[in-house]
C-alpha positions as CSV (number, residue, x, y, z in Angstrom):
1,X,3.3,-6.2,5.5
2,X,4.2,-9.3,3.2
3,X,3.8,-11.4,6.1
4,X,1.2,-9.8,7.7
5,X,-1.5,-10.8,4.6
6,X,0.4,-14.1,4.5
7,X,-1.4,-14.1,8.2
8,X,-4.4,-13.1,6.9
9,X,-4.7,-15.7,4.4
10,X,-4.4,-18.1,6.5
11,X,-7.5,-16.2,8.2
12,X,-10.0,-15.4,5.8
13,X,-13.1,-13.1,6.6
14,X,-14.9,-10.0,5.5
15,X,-12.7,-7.6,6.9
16,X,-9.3,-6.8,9.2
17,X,-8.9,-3.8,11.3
18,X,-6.6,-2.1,8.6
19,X,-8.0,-3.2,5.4
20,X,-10.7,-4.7,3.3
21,X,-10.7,-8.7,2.7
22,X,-9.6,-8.9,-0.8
23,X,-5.5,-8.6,-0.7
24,X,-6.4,-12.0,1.6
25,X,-8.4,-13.6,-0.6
26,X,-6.0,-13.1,-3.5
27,X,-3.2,-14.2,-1.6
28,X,-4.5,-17.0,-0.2
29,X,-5.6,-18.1,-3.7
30,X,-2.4,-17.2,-5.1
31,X,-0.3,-19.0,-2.6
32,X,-2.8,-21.7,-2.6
33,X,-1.5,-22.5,-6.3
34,X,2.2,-21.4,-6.4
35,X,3.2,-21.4,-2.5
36,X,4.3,-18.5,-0.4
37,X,8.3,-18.5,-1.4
38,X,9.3,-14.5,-1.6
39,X,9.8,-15.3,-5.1
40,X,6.2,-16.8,-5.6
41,X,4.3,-13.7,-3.8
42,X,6.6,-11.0,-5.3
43,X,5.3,-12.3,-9.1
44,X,1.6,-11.4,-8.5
45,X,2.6,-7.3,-7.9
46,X,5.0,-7.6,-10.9
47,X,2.2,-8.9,-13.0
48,X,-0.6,-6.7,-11.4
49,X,2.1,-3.8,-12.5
50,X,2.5,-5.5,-16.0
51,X,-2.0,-5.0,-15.9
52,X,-1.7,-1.4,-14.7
53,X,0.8,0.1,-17.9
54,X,-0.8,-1.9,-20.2
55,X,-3.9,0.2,-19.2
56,X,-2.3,3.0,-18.8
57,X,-1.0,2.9,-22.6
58,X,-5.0,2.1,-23.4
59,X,-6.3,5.2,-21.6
60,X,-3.9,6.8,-24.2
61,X,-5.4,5.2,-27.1
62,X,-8.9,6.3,-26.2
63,X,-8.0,9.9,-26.0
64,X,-6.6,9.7,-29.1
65,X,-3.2,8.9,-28.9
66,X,-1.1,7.0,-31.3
67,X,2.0,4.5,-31.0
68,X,4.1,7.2,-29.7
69,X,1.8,8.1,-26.9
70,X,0.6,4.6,-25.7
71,X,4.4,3.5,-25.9
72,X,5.2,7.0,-23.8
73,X,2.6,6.5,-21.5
74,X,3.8,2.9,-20.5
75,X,7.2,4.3,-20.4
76,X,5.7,6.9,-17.9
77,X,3.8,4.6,-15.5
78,X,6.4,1.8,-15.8
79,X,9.6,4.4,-15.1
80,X,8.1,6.0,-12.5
81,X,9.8,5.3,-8.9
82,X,6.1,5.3,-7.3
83,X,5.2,2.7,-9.4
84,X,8.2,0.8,-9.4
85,X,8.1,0.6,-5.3
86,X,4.4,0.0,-4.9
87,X,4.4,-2.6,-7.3
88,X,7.9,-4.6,-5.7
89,X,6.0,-6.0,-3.0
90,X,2.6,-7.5,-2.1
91,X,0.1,-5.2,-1.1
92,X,-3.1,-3.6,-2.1
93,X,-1.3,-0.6,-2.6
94,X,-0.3,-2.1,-5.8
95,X,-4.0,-3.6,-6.8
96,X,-5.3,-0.3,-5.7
97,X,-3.1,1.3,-8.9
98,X,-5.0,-1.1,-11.0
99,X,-8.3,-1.2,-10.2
100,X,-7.5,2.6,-10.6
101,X,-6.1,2.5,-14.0
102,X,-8.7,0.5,-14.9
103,X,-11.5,2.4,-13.5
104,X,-10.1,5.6,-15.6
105,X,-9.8,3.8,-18.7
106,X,-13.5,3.4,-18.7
107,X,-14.4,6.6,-17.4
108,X,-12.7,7.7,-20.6
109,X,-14.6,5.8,-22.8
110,X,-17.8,6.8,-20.6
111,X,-16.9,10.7,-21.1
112,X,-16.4,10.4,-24.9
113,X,-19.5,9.0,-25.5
114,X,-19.4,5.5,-24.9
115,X,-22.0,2.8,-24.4
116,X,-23.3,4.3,-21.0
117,X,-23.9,0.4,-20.2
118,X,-20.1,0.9,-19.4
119,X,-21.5,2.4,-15.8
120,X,-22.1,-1.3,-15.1
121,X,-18.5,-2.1,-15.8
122,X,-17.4,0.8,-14.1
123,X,-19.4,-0.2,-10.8
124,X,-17.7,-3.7,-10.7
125,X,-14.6,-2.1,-10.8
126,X,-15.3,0.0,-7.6
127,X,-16.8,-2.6,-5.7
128,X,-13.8,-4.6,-6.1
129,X,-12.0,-2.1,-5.9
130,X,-13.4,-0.6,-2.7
131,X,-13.0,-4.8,-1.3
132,X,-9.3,-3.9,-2.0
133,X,-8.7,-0.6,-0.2
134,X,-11.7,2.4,0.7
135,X,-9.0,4.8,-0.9
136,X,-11.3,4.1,-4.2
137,X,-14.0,5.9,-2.1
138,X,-11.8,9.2,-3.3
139,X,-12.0,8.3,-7.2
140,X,-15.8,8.1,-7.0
141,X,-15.9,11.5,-5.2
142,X,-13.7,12.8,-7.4
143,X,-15.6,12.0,-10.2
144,X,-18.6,12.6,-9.2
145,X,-17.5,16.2,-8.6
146,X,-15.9,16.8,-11.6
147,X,-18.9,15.7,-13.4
148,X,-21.1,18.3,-11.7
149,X,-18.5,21.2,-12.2
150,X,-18.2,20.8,-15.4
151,X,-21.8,19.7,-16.0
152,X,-22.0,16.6,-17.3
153,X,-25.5,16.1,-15.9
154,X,-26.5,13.7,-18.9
155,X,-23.9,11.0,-17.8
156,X,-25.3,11.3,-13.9
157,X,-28.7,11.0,-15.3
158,X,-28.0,7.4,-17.5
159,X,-30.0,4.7,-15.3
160,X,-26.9,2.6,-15.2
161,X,-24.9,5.1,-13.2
162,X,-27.3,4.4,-10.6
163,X,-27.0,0.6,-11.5
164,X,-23.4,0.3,-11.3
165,X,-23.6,2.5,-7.8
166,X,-25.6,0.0,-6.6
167,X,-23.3,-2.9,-7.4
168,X,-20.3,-1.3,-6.0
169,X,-22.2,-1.1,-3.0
170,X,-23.5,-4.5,-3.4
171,X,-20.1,-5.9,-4.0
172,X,-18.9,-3.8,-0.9
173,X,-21.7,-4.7,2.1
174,X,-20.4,-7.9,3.0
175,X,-17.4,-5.6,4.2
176,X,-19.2,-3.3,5.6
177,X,-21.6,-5.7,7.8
178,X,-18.2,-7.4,9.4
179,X,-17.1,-3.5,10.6
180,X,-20.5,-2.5,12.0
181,X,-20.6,-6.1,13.4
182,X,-17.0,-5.3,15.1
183,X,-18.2,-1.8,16.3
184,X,-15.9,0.0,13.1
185,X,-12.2,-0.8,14.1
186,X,-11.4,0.6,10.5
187,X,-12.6,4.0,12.0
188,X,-10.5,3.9,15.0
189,X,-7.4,2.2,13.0
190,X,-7.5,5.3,10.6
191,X,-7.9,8.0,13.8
192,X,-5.2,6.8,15.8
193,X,-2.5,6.4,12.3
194,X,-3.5,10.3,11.8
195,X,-3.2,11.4,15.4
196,X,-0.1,9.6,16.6
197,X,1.7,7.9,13.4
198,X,1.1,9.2,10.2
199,X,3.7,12.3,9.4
200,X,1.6,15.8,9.0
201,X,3.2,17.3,5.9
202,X,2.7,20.9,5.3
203,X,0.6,21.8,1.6
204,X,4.0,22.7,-0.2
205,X,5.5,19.5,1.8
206,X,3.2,17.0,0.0
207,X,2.8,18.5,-3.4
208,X,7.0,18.6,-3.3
209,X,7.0,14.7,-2.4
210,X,4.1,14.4,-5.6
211,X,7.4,15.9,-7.7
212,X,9.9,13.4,-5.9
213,X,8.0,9.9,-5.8
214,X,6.7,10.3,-9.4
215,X,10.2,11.4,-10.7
216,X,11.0,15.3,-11.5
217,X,10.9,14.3,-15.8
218,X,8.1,12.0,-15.0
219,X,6.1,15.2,-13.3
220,X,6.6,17.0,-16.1
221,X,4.4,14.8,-18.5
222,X,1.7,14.0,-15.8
223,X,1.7,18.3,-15.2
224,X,1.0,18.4,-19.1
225,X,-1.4,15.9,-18.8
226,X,-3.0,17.7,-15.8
227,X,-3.1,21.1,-17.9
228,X,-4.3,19.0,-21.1
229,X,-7.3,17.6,-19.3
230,X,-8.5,21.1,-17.7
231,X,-7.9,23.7,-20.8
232,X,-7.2,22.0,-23.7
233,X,-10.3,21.9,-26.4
234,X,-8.9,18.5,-27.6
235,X,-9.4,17.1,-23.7
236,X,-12.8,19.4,-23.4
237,X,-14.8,15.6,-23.3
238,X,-12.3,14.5,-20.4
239,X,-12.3,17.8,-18.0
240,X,-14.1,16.0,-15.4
241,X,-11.1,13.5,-14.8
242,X,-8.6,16.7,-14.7
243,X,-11.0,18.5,-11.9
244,X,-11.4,14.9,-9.8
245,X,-7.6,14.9,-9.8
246,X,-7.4,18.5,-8.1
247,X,-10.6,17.3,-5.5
248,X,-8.7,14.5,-4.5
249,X,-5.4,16.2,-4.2
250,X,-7.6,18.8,-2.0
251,X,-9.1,15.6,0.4
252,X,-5.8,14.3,1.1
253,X,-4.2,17.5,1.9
254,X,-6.7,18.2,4.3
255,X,-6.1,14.5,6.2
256,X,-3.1,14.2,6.7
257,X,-2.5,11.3,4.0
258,X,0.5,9.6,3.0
259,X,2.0,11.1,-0.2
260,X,1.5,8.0,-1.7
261,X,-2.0,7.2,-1.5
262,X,-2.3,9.8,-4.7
263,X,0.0,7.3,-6.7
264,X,-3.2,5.4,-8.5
265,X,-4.7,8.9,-10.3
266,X,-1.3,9.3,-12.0
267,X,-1.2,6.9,-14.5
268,X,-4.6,8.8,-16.3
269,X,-2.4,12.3,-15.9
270,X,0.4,10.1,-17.4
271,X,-1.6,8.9,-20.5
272,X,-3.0,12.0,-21.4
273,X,0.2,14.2,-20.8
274,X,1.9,11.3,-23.6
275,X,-0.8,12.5,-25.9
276,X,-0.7,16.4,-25.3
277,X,3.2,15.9,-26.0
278,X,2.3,13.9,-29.0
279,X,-0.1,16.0,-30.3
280,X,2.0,19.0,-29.7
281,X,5.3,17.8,-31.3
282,X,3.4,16.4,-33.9
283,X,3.3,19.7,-35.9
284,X,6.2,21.5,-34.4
285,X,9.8,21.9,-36.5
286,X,12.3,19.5,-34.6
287,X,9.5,17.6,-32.9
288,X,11.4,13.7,-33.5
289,X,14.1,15.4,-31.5
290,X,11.3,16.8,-28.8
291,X,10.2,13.6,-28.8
292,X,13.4,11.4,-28.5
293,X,14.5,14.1,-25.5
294,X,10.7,13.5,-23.5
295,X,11.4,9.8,-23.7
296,X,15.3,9.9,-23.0
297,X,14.4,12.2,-20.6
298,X,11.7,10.1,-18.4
299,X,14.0,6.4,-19.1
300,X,17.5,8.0,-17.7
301,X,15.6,9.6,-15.3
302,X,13.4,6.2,-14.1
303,X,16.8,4.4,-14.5
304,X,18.7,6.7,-12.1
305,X,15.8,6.7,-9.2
306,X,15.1,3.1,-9.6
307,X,17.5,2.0,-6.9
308,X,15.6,4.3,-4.4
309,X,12.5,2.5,-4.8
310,X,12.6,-0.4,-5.6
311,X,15.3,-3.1,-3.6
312,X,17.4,-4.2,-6.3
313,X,21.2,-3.0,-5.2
314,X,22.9,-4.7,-2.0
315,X,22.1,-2.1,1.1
316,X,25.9,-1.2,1.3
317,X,25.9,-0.5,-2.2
318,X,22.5,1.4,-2.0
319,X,23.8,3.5,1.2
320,X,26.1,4.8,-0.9
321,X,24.5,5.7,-4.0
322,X,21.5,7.9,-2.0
323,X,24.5,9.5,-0.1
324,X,25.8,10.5,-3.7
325,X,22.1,11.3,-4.7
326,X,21.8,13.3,-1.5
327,X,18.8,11.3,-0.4
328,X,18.7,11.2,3.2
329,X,16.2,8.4,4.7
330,X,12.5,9.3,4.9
331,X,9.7,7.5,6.1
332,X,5.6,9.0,6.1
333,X,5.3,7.9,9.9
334,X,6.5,9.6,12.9
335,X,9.3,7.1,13.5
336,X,13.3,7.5,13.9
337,X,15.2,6.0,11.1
338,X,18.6,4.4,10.7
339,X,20.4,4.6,7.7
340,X,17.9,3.3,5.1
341,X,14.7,4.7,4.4
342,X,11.5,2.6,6.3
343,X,10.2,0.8,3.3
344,X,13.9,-0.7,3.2
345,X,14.2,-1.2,7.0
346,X,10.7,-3.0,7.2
347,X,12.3,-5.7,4.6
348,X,15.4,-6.6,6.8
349,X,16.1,-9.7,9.0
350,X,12.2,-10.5,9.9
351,X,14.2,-14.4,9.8
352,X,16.7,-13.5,11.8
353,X,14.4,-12.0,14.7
354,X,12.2,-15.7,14.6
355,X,16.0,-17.3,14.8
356,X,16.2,-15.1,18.4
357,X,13.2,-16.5,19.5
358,X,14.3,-19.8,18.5
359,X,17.0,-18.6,20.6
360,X,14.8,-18.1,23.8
361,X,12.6,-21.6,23.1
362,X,15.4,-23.1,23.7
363,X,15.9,-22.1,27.0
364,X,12.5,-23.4,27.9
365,X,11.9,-26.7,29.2
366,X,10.1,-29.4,27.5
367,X,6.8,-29.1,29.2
368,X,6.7,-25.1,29.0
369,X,7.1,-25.5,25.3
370,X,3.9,-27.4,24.7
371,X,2.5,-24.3,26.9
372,X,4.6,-21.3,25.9
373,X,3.4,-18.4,23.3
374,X,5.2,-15.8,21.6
375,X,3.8,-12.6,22.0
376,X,4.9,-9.9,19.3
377,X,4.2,-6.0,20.1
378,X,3.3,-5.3,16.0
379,X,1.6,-7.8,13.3
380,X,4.8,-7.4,12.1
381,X,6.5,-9.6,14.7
382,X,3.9,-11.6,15.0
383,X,3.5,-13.0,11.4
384,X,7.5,-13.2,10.6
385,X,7.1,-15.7,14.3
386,X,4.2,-17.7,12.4
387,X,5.7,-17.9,8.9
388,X,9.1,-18.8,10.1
389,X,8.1,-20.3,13.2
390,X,6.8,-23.4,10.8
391,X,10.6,-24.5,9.8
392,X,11.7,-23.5,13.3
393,X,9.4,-25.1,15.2
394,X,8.3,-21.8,17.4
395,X,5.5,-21.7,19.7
396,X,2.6,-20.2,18.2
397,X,2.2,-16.1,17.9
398,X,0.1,-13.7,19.4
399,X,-0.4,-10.3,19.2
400,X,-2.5,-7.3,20.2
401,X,-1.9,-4.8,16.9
402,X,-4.3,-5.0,14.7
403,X,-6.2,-8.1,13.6
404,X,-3.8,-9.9,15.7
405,X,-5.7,-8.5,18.5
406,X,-9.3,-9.9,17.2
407,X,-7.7,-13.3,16.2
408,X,-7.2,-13.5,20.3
409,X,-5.1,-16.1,22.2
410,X,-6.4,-19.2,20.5
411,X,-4.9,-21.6,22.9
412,X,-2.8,-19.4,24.8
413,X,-2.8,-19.0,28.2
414,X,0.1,-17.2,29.2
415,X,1.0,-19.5,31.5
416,X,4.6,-18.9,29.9
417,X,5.1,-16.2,27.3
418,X,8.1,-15.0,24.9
419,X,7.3,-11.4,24.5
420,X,9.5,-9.5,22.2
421,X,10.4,-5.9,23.2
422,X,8.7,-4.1,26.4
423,X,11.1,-3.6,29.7
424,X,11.3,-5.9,32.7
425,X,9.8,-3.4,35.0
426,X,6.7,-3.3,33.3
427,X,6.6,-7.3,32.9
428,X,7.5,-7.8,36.5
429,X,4.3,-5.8,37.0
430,X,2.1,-8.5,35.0
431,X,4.4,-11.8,35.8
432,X,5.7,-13.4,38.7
433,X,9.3,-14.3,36.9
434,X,10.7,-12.3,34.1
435,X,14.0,-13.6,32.4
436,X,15.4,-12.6,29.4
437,X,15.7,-15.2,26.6
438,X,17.8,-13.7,23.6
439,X,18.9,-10.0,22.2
440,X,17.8,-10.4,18.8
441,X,20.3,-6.9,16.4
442,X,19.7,-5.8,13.6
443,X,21.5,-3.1,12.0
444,X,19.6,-2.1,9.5
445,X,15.8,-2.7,10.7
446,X,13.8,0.2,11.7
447,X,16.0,1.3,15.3
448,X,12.9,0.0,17.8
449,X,13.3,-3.6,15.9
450,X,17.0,-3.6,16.9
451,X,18.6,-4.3,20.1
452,X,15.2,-5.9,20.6
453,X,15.3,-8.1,24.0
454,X,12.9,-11.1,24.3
455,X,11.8,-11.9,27.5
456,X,10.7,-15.2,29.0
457,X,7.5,-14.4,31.3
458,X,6.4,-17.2,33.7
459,X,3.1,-17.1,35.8
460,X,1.0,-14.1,35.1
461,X,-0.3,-12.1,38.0
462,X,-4.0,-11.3,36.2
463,X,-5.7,-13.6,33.8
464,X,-4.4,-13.1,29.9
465,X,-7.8,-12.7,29.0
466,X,-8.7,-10.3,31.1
467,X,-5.9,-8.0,30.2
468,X,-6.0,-8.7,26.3
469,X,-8.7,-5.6,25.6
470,X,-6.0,-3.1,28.0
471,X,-3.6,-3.7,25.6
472,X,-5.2,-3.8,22.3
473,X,-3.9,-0.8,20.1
474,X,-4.7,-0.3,16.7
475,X,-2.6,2.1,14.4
């Protein structure tokens, strides 16, 4: 996905078939100032991380917490093995947590009587956030349910709810314009990934993998939080962010979403479950002791999953500690697996597949080069061929997945193609000669990236152009 908004960057517009415009923009404007080294785009997510506990220990604050809890809380969100993966790598998953974080921190504020001018804020930070990822569509709904059940009409009747509404849909239109104006590929994108790639999980299924991917001690404080927040006289100002958590646990059990597009509401749960335990030890006989086990607890705890979600062993070392763990390799999509887990396997040898195609160039002649394309069968392909294909000198990339597919054949005419995958009987059906160029292995990639053949196609039988919409898939 890294490389895949590293492609976007370098194509900036109001919208891509799988998300809104903003991860590009940042990127772009990141990379812009400090380059696109791994170790240049993996600082932004670390510090957008750094943001999102530092908010988290504010939420805590506002609902009344003291040191204890706003240390606790960061200790919490920082720990956790959710946050720790989502905020490894680039991706608005990981500025999604934020703009999350930060829209709770002034729906706190907002619920305990704060300057109801804070809508305006509040609306700014969903627009954004919305330009980010339309997951933040689910934190407004959720809100705006848990105000009506628990009746908070005078906050839905302040003028600058309706204000800030407006400017989140302000902020959000120029986005929306670009999908009407490309007849809503978002809407078919999200259709197909629920009907043929995202992984169904059963009610008990998802709410297991909440327990697993925020860490079994770090469930237990965001469950005390949870509890805080809907009984608790102390929370009684914050109810409506305890019932907007269950309505949005409720949506994405009944679509089929990936367990972790609930990460973002857990760093609220997380704040207020610190100051419930602070609150509650505070008076109890033993309670430093209660206290020093919570935190022990939730640091062994974050210490011990941390290899499993975030990349920091050597993948033979890794293999072996989940074996010990008794962590078999998952993945959220209906894929096979090898013998690392998918968000490992999609980080493997993405320079060593655009080496094999360097492979295959050079099997062309001088004159096919100047005319020859490299046609990868995911963005994925596609973007490690254009990142890496600038040292290697690769023909340019196409690709019909995704925005690839609306970015079309620029110059490409298919005259002579590197395609990476696909068999020869269906390529003899489209080309005249089929050859094959280079095997590009991969032990460790996800299995249909290994063993990967790349073909060299000469002399289409139909015009490229013609056959680009067939083959457009988005998923």
């Amino acid at each position: 996905d890294e490389l895949y908004y590293l492609a976007c960057a370098a194509r900036l517009d109001w919208g891509y078939v799988d998300h809104p415009p903003l991860i590009a923009v940042t990127t772009a404007l990141w990379t812009g100032l400090f380059g696109d080294s791994l170790r240049a785009i993996r600082l932004l997510p670390a510090l957008a991380g750094a943001a999102t506990v530092a908010a988290s220990g504010s939420i805590a604050r506002r609902l009344g917490g003291g040191r204890f809890a706003v240390a606790f809380a960061g200790l919490a969100v920082g720990s956790s093995p959710v946050v720790l993966g989502l905020t490894s790598v680039l991706s608005m998953n990981v500025f999604d947590l934020l703009f999350w974080v930060l829209a709770c921190r002034l729906a706190v504020a907002l619920l305990d009587g704060g300057d109801d001018r804070l809508w305006i804020a509040f609306g700014a930070v969903a627009g954004l956030g919305l330009l980010n990822k339309i997951s933040m569509l689910f934190l407004g709904f959720g809100l705006a349910l848990g105000l009506v059940v628990t009746r908070r009409f005078e906050l839905m009747r302040s003028r600058y709810l309706w204000i800030g509404g407006g400017l989140a849909g302000l902020l959000f239109a120029p986005h929306l314009l670009w999908q009407r104006a490309h007849d809503w590929p978002t809407r078919e994108f999200m259709a197909n990934a629920s009907r043929t790639k995202n992984l169904a999980l059963a009610p008990l299924d998802f709410l297991a993998k909440q327990v697993l991917q925020t860490g079994p001690f770090h469930a237990l404080v965001w469950i005390a939080g949870l509890l805080a927040l809907l009984f608790a006289v102390r929370f009684r100002p914050w109810r409506p962010l305890g019932v907007a958590y269950l309505a949005i646990l409720a949506v994405m059990l009944s679509t089929a979403a990936k367990p972790y597009y609930l990460a973002p509401a857990y760093p609220m749960l997380w704040a207020a479950g610190a100051v419930a335990i602070e609150v509650w030890t505070r008076t109890r006989r033993g309670g430093f002791a209660l206290r020093a086990a919570a935190v022990g607890s939730v640091a062994l705890s974050g210490l011990a999953f941390a290899p499993l979600a975030r990349p920091i062993l050597p993948v033979e070392t890794y293999v072996r500690y989940a074996r010990a763990l008794g962590q078999a390799p998952g993945t959220d999509e209906r894929k096979s697996l090898g013998r690392l887990k998918q968000f490992y396997a999609d980080m493997q040898e993405w320079r060593g597949l655009a080496e094999a195609v360097g492979v295959a160039t050079a099997r062309l002649g001088e004159s096919e080069r100047r005319r020859a394309c490299v046609f990868g069968q995911n963005y994925g392909e596609a973007s490690a061929v254009e990142y890496f294909g600038r040292e290697l000198h690769l023909p340019p990339a196409i690709s019909a997945h995704n925005s690839w597919f609306l970015w079309g054949l620029g110059g490409c005419t298919g005259e002579v193609l590197l395609v990476l995958g696909d068999d020869r009987e269906r390529l003899a059906e489209l080309f005249e000669e089929v050859e094959l160029g280079a095997t590009f292995d991969c032990r460790d990639c996800m299995p249909y990236e290994d063993d990967l053949p790349i073909w060299i196609v000469r002399r289409p039988r139909a015009d490229l152009a013609a056959l680009w919409p067939r083959i457009k898939h988005f998923d």
